[in-house]
MIGUBA-925894 format. One line per 4 residues: number of its first residue (from 1); their letters; for each residue x, y, z of C-alpha. Coordinates in steps of 0.05 Angstrom, whole numbers. Last residue first. Layout:
NUM> A> X,Y,Z | ...
***
This chain:
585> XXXX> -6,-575,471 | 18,-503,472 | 65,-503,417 | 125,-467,404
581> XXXX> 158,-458,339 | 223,-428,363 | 253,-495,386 | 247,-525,317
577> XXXX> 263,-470,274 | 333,-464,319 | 349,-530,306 | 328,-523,233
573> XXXX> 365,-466,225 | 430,-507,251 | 419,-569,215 | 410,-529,147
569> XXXX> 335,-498,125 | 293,-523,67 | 262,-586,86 | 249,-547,152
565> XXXX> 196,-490,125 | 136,-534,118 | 133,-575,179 | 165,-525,225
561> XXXX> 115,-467,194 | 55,-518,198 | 68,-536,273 | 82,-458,288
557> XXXX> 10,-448,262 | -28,-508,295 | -2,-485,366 | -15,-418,346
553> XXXX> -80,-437,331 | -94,-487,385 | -66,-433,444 | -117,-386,421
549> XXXX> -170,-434,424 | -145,-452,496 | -153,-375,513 | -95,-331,515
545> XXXX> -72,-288,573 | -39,-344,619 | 1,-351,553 | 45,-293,564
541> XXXX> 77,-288,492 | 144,-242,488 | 190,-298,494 | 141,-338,442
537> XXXX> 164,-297,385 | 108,-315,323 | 158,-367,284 | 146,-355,202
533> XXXX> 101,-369,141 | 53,-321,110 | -1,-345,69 | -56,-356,126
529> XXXX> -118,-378,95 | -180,-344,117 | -247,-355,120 | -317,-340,83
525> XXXX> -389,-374,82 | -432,-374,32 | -519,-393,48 | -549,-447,89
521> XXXX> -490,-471,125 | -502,-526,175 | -452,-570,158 | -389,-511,145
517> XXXX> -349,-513,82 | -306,-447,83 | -300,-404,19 | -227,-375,13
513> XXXX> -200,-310,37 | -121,-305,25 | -90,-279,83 | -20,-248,87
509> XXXX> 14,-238,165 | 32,-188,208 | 42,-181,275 | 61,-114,308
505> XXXX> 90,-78,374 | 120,-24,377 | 164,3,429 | 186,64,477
501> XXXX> 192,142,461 | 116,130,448 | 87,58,457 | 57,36,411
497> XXXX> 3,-17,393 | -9,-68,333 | -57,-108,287 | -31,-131,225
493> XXXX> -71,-183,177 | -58,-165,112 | -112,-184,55 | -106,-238,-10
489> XXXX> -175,-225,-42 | -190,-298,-83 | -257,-308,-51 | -295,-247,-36
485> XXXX> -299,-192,17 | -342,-146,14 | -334,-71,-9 | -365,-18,40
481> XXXX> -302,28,35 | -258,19,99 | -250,70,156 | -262,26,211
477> XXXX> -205,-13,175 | -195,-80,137 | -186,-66,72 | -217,-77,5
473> XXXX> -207,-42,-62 | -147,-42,-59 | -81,-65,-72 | -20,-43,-22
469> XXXX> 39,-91,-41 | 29,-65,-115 | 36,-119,-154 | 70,-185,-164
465> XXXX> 3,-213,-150 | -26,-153,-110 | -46,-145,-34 | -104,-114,-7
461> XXXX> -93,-75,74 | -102,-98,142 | -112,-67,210 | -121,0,190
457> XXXX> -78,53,226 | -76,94,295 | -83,31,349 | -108,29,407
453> XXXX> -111,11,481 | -157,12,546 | -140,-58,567 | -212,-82,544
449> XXXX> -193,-46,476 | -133,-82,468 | -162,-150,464 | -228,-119,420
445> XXXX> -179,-88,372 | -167,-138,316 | -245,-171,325 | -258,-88,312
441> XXXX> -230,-89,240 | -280,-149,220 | -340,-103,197 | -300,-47,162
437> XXXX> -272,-94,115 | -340,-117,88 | -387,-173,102 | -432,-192,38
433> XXXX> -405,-276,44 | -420,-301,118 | -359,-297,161 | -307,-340,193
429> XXXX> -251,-305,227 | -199,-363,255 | -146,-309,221 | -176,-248,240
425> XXXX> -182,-271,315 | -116,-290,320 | -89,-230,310 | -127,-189,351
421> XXXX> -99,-241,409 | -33,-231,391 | -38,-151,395 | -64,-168,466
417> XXXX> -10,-223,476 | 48,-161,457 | 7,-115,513 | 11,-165,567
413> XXXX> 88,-189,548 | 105,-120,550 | 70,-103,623 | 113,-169,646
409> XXXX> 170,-148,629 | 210,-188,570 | 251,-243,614 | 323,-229,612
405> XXXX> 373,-242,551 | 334,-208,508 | 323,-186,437 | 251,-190,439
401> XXXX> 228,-195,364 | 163,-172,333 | 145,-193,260 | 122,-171,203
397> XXXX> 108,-191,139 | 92,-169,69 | 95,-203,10 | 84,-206,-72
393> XXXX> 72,-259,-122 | 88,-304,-182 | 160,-264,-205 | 168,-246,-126
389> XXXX> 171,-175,-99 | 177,-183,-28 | 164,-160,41 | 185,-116,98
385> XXXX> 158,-97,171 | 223,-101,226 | 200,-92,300 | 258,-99,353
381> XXXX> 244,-88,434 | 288,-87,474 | 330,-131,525 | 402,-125,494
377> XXXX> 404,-69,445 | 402,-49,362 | 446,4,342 | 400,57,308
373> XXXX> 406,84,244 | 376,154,257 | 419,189,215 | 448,137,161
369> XXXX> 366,132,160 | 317,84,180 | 250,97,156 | 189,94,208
365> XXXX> 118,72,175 | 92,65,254 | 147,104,291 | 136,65,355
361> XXXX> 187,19,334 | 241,78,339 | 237,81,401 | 277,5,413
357> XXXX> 286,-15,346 | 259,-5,283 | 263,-37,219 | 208,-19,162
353> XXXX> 238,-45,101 | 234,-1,43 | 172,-30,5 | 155,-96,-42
349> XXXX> 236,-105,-43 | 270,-135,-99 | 260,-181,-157 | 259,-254,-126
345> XXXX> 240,-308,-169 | 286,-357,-136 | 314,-335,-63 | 374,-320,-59
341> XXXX> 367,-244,-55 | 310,-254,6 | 371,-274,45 | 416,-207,19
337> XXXX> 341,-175,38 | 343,-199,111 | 422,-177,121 | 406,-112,102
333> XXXX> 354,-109,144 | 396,-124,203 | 449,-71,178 | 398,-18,175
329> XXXX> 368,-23,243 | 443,-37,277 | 481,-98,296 | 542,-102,337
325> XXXX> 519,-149,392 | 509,-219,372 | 486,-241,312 | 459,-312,336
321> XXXX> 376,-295,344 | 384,-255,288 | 408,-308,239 | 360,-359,261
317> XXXX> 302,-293,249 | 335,-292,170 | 343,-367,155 | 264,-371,180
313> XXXX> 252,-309,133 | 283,-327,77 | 251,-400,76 | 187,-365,89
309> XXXX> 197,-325,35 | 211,-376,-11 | 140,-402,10 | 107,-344,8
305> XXXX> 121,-342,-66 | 91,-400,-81 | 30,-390,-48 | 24,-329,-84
301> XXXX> 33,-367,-153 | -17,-419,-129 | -67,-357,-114 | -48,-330,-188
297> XXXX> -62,-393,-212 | -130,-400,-185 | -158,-329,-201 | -138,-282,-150
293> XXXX> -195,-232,-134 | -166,-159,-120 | -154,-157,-202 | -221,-179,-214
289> XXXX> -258,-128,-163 | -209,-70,-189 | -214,-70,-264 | -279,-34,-260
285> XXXX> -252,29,-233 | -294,53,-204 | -367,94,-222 | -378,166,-238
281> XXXX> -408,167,-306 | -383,224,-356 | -415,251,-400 | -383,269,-461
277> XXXX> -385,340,-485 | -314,361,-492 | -318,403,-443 | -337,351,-404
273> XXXX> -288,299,-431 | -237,341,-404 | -259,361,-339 | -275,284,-319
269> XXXX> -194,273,-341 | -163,328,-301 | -198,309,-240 | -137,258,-236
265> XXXX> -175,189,-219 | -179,139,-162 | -246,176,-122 | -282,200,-183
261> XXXX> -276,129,-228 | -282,159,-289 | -338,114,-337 | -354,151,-409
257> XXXX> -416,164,-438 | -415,187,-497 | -438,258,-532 | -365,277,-532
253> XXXX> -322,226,-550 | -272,252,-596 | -245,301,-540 | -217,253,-506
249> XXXX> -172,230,-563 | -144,299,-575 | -129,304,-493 | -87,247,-491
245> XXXX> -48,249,-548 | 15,275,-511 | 7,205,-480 | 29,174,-547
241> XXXX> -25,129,-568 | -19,46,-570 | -76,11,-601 | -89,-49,-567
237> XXXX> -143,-100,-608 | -74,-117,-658 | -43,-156,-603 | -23,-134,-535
233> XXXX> 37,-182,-543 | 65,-164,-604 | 75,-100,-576 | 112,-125,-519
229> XXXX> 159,-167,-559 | 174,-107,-604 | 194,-65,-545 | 141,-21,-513
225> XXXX> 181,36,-470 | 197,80,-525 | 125,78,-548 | 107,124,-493
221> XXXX> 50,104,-465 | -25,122,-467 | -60,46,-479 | -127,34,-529
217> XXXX> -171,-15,-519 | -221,-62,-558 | -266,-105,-517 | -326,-72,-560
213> XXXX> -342,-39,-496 | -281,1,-504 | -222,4,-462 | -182,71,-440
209> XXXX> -119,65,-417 | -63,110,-383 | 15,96,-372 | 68,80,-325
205> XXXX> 99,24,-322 | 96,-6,-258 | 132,-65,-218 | 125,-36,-146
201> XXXX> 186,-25,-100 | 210,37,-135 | 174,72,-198 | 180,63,-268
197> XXXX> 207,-8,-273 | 152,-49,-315 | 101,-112,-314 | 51,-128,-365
193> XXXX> -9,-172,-374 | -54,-126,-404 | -105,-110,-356 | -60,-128,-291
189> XXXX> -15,-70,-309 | -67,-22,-330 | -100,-32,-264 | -30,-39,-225
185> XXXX> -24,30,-262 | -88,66,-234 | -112,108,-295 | -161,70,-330
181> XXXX> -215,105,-370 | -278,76,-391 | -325,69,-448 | -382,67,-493
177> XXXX> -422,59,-423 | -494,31,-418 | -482,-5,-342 | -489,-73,-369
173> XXXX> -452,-65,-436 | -389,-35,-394 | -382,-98,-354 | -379,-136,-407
169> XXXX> -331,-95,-440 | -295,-106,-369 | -295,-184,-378 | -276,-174,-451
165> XXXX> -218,-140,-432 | -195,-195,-383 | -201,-246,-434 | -161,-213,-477
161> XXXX> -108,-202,-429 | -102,-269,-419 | -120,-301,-346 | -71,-343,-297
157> XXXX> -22,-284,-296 | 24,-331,-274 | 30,-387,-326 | 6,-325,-380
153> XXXX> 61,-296,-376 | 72,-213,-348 | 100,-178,-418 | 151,-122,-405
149> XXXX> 136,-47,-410 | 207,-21,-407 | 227,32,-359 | 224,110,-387
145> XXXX> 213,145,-313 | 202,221,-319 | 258,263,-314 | 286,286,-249
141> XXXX> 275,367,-221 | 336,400,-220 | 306,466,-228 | 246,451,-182
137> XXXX> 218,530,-180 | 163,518,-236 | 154,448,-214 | 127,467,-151
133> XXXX> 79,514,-185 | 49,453,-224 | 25,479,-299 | -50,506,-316
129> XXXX> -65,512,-259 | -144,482,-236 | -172,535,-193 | -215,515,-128
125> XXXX> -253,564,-103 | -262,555,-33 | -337,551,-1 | -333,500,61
121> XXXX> -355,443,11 | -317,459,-50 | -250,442,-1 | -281,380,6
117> XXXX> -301,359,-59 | -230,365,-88 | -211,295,-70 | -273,263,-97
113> XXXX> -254,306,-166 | -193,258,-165 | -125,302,-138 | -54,310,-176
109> XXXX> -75,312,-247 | -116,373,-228 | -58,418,-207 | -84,459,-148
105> XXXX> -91,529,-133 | -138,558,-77 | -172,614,-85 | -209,639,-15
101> XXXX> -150,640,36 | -171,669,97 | -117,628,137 | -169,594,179
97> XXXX> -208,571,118 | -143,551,84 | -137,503,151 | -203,473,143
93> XXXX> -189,446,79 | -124,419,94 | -164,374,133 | -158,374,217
89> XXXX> -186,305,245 | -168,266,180 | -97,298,159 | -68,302,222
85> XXXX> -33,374,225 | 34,396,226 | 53,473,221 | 114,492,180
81> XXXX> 166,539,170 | 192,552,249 | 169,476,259 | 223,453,206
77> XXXX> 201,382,179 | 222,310,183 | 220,304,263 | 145,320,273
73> XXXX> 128,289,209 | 160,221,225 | 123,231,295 | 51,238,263
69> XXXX> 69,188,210 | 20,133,212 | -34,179,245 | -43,217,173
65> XXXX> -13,263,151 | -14,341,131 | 42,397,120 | 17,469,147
61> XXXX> 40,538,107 | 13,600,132 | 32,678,104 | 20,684,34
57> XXXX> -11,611,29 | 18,538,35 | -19,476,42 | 19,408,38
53> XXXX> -9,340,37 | 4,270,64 | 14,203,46 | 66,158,21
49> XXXX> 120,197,85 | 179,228,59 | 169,296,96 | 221,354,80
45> XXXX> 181,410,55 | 181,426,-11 | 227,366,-37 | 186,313,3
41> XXXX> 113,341,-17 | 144,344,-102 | 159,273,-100 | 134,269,-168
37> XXXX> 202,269,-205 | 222,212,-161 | 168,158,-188 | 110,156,-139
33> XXXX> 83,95,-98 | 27,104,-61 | -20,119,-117 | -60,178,-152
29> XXXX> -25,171,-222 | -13,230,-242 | 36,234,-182 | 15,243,-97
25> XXXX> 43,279,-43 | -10,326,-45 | 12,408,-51 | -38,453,-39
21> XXXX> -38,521,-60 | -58,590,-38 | -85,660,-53 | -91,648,-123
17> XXXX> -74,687,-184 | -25,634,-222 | 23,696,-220 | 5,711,-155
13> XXXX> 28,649,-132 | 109,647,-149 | 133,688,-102 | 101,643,-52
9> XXXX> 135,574,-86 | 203,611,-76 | 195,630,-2 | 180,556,10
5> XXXX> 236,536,-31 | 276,576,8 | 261,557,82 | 267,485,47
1> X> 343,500,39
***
């Protein structure tokens, strides 16, 4: 089947007249999480993976990612159609240079003009289409998402929209801008208060914005999907515009200057407003500092919800540890989410659950499948990665279960303490205010490191208030923007290693930074607050590896999990709580 769609999408090129197109896995919107008419990468070639690329000329085709999914693309996709390249050390771009290919056709509401830069830079011609070629050969493809635009309350957004609006005219004023446009959704979504259903996981609804710097604004969405209670709502300073309407009202603003953040937006909207003859001011997205920083009820709210996750995840790990044989990757997760289900508040997952046993593990974004579903053994390894979608706040966890009975081996226990240690030394991290994400990554790796280990991903990503479970615009990676940290940012905390055809191995848990009250401070000081709530394994700990320090904080940890989680678990869970919160005292 993908052999022809491939063969389709080249008889299709010359009439765009290019030489080749890319393909990003990626919607109008830019983001992670794509409604199913956009998965255009998966249907073309196979790969589910959130990021990656496709580049297909008369004769060469190569799919991209990144090292997240180097063996999920290996198995996902036909080698006798497709080459498979990592995305960083061998760019698309480089690729259509080796395959002669000098126009290259791309839709422009599918890459920011940041994304287009390098291809520009080795000397391709870059042609906006004027329609998607994919979609030209998708007969079936699904409609666009039409889920209601709901209103997010005011006791857990913890800000009004109108106050939010004003905060970004503000911000406008200062930098001499009549305007800016707003394409990210969890932008639009935290700008005015509203929650929606358009795309899995993540509660979006899709649409565009521009605000003023009078505070006015004016939102691109269907009016289908705003209610009367929604409209009512955004207030008479929201004028809502059809989407179709897009271009007309862009070109009403030539001569003004108009903020497009270049890295976060379609390319289609800075080509616009040139030709319309605005110029336009490459700066971010300004809602993306306030939205990152949790005002005070939004951090209660997230507090909140890690609680009834904690509850769900204590019942959940008791529940493993007494299953018995029988169990598979899919089932187990199952079971975890029916748990998460009776919880208060809960919507639905914050991301497929990442459950992998055994091999499978080592997959780092690996997706169990009625395929691969994988019965889960005696004396393995099992590594499940999921979160929440809770009414006040979102989650993500994971842990890293032996399933014994005998001892974990030795070498395991060594490489699982490493990843410990990394750990640990983000969440005692205390740092002076104007540090960035790239700064604390290596604290993650330094354990490993001295073992001659690594990891291929970021060790901790932003985190939304019942938004998208991947927020930016901080993370903590060698790869990271130079964005500091500031008070309010709630931040993962996963460091990790696999082991091909083996394990994995990770720890996760949500931080919220928070100023830290130190005597001898002369200027701001940062920390951490753990969020997340739930036994770290001891059977795969090998203490003689950790430091006393390191034995305090997990010590302290498991002593705050049993204290906080018990109320809420029967005799048997709390049993189990209580012998699986070790301490080291």
């Amino acid at each position: 089947m993908n052999a022809g769609r491939l063969a389709a999408l080249r008889l299709v090129l010359p009439q765009f007249g290019v030489d080749a197109v890319i393909v990003p896995r990626a919607d109008e919107h830019l983001g992670e999480y794509v409604p199913a008419r956009a998965e255009r990468l998966a249907w073309l070639t196979g790969f589910t993976g959130s990021a990656g690329l496709a580049a297909v000329s008369a004769t060469r085709a190569c799919v991209f990612s990144d090292g997240r999914y180097t063996l999920q693309l290996a198995t996902q996709t036909d080698p006798a159609l497709w080459e498979r390249r990592h995305m960083v050390e061998q760019p698309a771009a480089l690729f259509l240079v080796e395959a002669g290919a000098k126009r290259i056709g791309y839709d422009p509401w599918l890459i920011s003009e940041d994304g287009l830069k390098p291809y520009l830079d080795l000397g391709l011609v870059m042609v906006p289409l004027p329609s998607n070629p994919v979609d030209e050969i998708w007969l079936d493809q699904p409609r666009r998402p039409m889920g209601a635009a709901l209103p997010h309350p005011l006791e857990l957004a913890g800000l009004s929209s109108q106050d939010k609006r004003a905060e970004i005219a503000a911000t406008l004023v200062k930098s001499n801008e009549a305007a800016c446009v707003i394409t990210d959704p969890a932008s639009v979504a935290w700008l005015f208060n509203l929650r929606g259903s358009d795309v899995p996981h993540t509660p979006f609804a899709l649409g565009f914005a521009m605000v003023l710097a009078d505070g006015s604004a004016m939102l691109f969405m269907d009016g289908a999907k705003l209610p009367a209670e929604s409209r009512a709502w955004l207030g008479n300073q929201v004028e809502i515009i059809e989407p179709a309407m897009l271009p007309r009202t862009l070109g009403q603003l030539g001569g003004r200057r108009v903020r497009v953040d270049p890295a976060a937006s379609p390319a289609w909207f800075g080509q616009t407003l040139r030709a319309a003859g605005a110029e336009v001011v490459a700066g971010a997205d300004p809602c993306l500092l306030p939205k990152a920083c949790k005002n005070a009820v939004e951090q209660a709210g997230s507090r909140a919800a890690h609680l009834r996750d904690a509850i769900a995840m204590c019942r959940f790990l008791h529940w493993f540890d007494n299953a018995g044989e029988g169990q598979t990757e899919l089932s187990v997760a199952a079971r975890l989410l029916a748990f998460r289900q009776e919880m208060d508040g809960f919507r639905y997952e914050s991301f497929p659950a990442i459950t992998g046993s055994g091999p499978n593990g080592a997959i780092v974004h690996y997706r169990a499948t009625p395929d691969s579903n994988r019965l889960i053994g005696r004396n393995e390894v099992y590594l499940i990665d999921s979160g929440g979608q809770y009414q006040s706040g979102t989650t993500d966890i994971t842990r890293t279960l032996w399933t014994g009975p005998l001892p974990a081996p030795a070498e395991l226990r060594a490489r699982y303490t490493s990843v410990l240690r990394g750990h640990i030394a983000i969440a005692r991290l205390v740092f002076p205010a104007g540090v960035c994400g790239a700064h604390i990554d290596a604290f993650a790796r330094a354990a490993l490191w001295q073992m001659g280990l690594d990891y291929d991903h970021g060790t901790g990503h932003g985190v939304g208030s019942f938004l998208s479970v991947h927020e930016g615009p901080v993370s903590l990676s060698r790869a990271a923007r130079p964005v500091p940290l500031a008070p309010g940012m709630i931040l993962s905390n996963e460091p990790g290693y696999y082991l091909q055809g083996a394990y994995g191995i990770r720890i996760e848990n949500l931080l919220l930074v928070r100023p830290m009250e130190l005597p001898e401070a002369q200027k701001l000081f940062l920390g951490f607050e753990t969020l997340s709530l739930a036994p770290i394994d001891a059977r795969l700990i090998e203490p003689s590896l950790l430091t006393p320090d390191e034995r305090a904080w997990i010590s302290a940890y498991h002593t705050r999990v049993r204290e906080t989680v018990t109320p809420y678990l029967d005799a048997p869970a709390r049993r189990w709580l209580e012998t699986a919160c070790v301490t080291f005292d």
